[in-house]
C-alpha positions in Angstrom: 42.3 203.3 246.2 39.9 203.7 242.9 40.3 203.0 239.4 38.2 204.2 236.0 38.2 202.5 232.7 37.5 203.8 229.6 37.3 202.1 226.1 37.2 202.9 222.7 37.0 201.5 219.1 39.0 203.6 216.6 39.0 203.2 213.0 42.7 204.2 212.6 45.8 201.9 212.4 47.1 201.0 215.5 50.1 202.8 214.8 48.8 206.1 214.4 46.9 205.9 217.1 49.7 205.1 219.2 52.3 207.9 217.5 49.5 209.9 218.9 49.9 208.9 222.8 53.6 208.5 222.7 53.9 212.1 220.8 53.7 214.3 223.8 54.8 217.8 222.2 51.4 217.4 219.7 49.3 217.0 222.8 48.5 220.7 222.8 46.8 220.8 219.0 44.3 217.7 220.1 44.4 216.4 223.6 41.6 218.3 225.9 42.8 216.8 228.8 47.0 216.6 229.3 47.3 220.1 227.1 51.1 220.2 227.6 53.7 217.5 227.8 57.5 216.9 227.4 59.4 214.4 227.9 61.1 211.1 226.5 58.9 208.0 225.8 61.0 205.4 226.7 61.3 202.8 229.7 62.1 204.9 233.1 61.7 208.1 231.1 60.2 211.2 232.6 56.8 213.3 231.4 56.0 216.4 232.5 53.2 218.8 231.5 50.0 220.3 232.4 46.4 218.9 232.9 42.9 220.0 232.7 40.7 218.9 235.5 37.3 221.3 235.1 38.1 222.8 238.2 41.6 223.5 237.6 44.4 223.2 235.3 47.5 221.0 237.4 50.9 220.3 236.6 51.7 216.8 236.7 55.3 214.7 236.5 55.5 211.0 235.9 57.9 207.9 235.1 57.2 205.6 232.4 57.0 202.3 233.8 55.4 200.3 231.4 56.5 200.9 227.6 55.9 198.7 224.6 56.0 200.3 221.6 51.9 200.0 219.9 50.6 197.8 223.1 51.0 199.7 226.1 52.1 202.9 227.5 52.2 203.6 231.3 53.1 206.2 233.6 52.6 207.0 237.3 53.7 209.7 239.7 56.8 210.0 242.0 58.5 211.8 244.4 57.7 212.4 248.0 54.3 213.2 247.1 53.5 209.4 245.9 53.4 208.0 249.4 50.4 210.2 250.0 48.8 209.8 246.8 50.0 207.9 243.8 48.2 208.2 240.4 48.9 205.4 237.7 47.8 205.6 234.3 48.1 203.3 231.6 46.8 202.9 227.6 46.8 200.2 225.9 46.0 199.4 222.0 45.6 196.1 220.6 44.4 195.5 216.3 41.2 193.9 216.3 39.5 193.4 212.7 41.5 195.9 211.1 40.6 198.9 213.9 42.6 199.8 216.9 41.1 199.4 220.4 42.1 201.5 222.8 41.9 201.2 226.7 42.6 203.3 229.3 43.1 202.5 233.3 43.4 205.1 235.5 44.2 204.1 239.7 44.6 206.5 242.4 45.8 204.8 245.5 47.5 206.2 249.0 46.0 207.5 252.3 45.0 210.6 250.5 43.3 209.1 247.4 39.8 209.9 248.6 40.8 213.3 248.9 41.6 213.2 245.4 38.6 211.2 244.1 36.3 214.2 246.2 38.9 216.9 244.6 39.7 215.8 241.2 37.6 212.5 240.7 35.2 213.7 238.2 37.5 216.2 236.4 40.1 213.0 236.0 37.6 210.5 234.6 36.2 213.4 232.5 39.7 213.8 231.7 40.3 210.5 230.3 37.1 210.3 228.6 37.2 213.6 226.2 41.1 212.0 225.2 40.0 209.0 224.9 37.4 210.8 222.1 39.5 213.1 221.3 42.4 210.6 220.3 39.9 208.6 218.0 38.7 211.7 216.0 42.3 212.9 215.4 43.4 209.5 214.6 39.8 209.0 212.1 41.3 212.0 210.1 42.2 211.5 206.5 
């Protein structure tokens, strides 16, 4: 198993910022990282779309398994696949001083996890980084 962390401030009401995550169809016009996505954003819903990982652009498909609207949205992989190698990702944003802070927790566990780190490691903390960036200058606008 490994896990990556990435934080940022964003000076943006926390609703905005989180109409952003949980608006999967805009994700084209801002996210560098998940460039498609589909789906309902509910509890047990299902997200599909496609993912830039420097080396490779993937399709990915996840259920929603932590929801709360403007604190937390989760998702991980399933299917067959997810007993080899399961990635979980979760964002959270919580109002501090008027600003939003945003946090996101990636973990990759299952017997093939190191192959993935090797693989995909960089191209997924990369990932999570420039949307992490990208989300606060899209939600700074105005």
């Amino acid at each position: 198993m490994w896990d990556f962390t990435y934080e940022e401030t964003i000076n943006a009401p926390i609703e905005r910022v989180f109409s952003l995550i949980t608006n999967l169809d805009n994700y084209q016009n801002w996210n560098p990282f998940l460039i498609e996505g589909t789906g309902t954003v509910e509890m047990d819903g299902v997200v599909s779309g496609k993912s830039y990982l420097e080396i490779a652009t993937t399709s990915y498909r996840h259920r929603i398994f932590e929801y709360v609207p403007n604190q937390v949205l989760g998702w991980r992989d399933f299917g067959l696949m997810a007993y080899l190698v399961c990635g979980e990702r979760s964002r959270y944003t919580k109002r501090v001083d008027g600003k939003t802070h945003f946090k996101c927790y990636l973990k990759i566990r299952g017997p093939l996890s190191g192959l993935v780190n090797a693989v995909f490691g960089n191209g997924l903390r990369h990932g999570v980084i420039a949307e992490a960036q990208a989300l606060k200058k899209e939600a700074e606008k105005e």
